[in-house]
N, C-alpha and C positions, 0 to 999 in steps of 0.2 A: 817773160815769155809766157806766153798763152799753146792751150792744147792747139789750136789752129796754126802758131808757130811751129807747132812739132809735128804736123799733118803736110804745112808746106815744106819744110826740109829736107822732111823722109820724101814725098815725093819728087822733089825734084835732084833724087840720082839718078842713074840712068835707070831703064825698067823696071821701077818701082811701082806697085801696085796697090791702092789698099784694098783689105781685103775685110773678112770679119771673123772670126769664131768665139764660142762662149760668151756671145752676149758682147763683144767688146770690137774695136774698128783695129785693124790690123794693116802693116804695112809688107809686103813682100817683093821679094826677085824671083821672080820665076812661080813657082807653089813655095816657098818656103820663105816663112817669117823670121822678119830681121828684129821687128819692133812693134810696138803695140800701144793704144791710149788707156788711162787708168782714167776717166772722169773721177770717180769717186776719191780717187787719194791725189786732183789736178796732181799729174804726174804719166809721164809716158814712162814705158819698159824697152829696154834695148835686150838683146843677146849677145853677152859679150865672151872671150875666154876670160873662166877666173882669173889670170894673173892680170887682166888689163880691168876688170872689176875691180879688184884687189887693189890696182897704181890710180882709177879715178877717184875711187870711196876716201885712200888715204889721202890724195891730193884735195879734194874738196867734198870733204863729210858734209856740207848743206847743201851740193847739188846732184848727189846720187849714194845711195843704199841699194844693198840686195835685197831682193825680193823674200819676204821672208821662207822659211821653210826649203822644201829639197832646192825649188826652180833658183832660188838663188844661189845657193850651194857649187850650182853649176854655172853662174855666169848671169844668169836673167839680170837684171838690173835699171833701178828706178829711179827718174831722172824728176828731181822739182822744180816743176816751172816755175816757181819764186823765184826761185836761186839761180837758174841756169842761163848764162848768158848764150849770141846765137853762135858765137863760132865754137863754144864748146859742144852745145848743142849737134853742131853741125858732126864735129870730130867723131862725136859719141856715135850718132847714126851712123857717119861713114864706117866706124870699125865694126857696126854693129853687118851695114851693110855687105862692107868685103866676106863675113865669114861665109858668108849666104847666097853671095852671086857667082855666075858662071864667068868663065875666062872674057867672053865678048863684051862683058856687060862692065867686066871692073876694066878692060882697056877701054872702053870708054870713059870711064871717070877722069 
C-alpha cells in the first residue's frame, strides 16, 4: 500500500475531508482529525483508543506502532504502508473514523 492508498480510504467514508496542520495533509470529520500522512516515516497516523492500539500493535507488530512519546501514549498510531494490507487499512481508518464523527455521518457508513 502506498500513502495515496491511505488518502483514498480515508476519504472515501462519509464526510471526510483532508485537511493540513503542521506541515502535514490530514484527514477529518467535521473540524476534527481522525488520521494523518507521515511522508517521512511512508507511514499514515490513525487516532485510536489505547486498548484497540494496544489489540492492533499485538496483533500485527509490522503494520502499526505508537507514535512515539505522549501522542502515542494516548492512542495516535502508525500504520506501515509496507506491511499494511487494504482491508486492514481500511478497519484501522474506520475505527479511527467512528471516534471522530458525528451521529449522521457514522449512520451513513
Amino acid at each position: 500500500m502506498t500513502l495515496d492508498d491511505f488518502t483514498r480510504v480515508a476519504l472515501s467514508l462519509p464526510e471526510a475531508i483532508e485537511g493540513g496542520h503542521m506541515g502535514r495533509t490530514d484527514f477529518r470529520v467535521g473540524n476534527r482529525i481522525f488520521a494523518s500522512l507521515h511522508p517521512d516515516k511512508d507511514a499514515g497516523m490513525v487516532i485510536l483508543k489505547p486498548e484497540e492500539q494496544a489489540m492492533l500493535v499485538e496483533a500485527e507488530p509490522a503494520m502499526f506502532s505508537p507514535v512515539p512519546g505522549g501522542w502515542g501514549k494516548s492512542g495516535s498510531t502508525l500504520v506501515h504502508m509496507a506491511a499494511v494490507d487494504e482491508p486492514t487499512l481500511r478497519d484501522a481508518l474506520i475505527r479511527a473514523w467512528r471516534h471522530r464523527a458525528p451521529p449522521s455521518a457514522i449512520a451513513a457508513l
